[in-house]
C-alpha positions in Angstrom: 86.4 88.5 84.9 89.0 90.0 87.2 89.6 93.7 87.8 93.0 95.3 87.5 94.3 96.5 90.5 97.2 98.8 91.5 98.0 97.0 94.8 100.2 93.9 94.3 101.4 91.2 97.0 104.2 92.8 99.1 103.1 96.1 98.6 103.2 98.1 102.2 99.9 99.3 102.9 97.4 101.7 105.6 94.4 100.9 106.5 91.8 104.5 105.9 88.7 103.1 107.1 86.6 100.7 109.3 87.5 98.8 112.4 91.4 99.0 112.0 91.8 102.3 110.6 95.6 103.3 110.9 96.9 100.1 110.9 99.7 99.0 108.3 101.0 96.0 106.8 102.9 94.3 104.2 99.9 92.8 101.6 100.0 89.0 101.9 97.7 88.1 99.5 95.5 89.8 96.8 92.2 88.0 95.4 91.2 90.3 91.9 88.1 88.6 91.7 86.3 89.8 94.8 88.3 93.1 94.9 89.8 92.1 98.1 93.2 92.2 99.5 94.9 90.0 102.9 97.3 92.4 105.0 99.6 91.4 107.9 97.8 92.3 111.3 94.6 93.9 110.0 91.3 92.3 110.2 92.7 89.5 112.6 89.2 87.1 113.0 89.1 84.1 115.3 88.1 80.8 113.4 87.2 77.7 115.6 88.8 74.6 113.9 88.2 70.7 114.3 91.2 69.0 115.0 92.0 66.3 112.1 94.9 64.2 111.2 98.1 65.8 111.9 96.4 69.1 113.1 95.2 70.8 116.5 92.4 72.0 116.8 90.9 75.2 119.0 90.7 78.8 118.0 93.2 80.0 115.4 93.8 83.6 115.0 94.2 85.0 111.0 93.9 87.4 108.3 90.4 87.7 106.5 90.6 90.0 103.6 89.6 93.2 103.5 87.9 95.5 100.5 90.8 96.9 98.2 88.5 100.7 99.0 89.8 100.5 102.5 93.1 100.6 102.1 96.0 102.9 100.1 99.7 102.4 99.4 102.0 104.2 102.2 104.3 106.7 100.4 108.1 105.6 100.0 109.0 109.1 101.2 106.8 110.0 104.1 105.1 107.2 105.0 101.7 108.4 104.4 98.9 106.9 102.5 98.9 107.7 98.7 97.0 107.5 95.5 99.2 105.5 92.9 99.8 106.5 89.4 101.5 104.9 86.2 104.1 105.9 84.3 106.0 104.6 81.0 109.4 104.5 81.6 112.1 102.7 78.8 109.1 100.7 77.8 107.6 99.6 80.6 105.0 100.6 82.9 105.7 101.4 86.7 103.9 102.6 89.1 104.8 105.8 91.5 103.5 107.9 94.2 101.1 110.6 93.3 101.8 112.2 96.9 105.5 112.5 96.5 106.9 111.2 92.9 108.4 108.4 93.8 108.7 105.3 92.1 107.1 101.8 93.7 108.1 99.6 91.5 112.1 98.7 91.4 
């Protein structure tokens, strides 16, 4: 069973804790099932690959995910990090900004 989550794939989100707290990034990936999210730049890891058929190998540089507590959405408005609430608007529901008001969803 997979939670819901309020973070979706191309969501622009900051980093508020842990080893690359500050960062920001577009979310590349979001796996509900282990309440973890991939974001572009933050927690880069180095994995050591065998080469194969077609494919290098060496030390490859990418995005492990990271817990969906650690990060928050960054406010349209100001840029800042944000708690994200749901309204109904002509039927359906959308998410906004709790910081400033402003609507995530287009």
């Amino acid at each position: 069973m997979s939670a819901k989550l309020k973070v979706r794939k191309d969501d622009e989100v900051v980093v508020i804790t842990g080893r690359d707290k500050g960062k920001s990034g577009k979310v590349l990936r979001v796996i509900p099932d282990e309440l973890r999210v991939v974001v572009q730049g933050v927690n880069v890891v180095k994995r050591h690959t065998r080469a194969g058929q077609g494919t290098q190998g060496g030390i490859v540089e990418k995005e492990a995910p990271i817990h969906v507590s650690n990060i928050a959405h960054v406010d349209p408005k100001d840029r800042k990090p944000t708690k994200v609430g749901f309204k109904t608007v002509e039927g359906r529901k959308l998410r906004f900004a709790r910081r400033s008001g402003e609507m995530i969803d287009r």
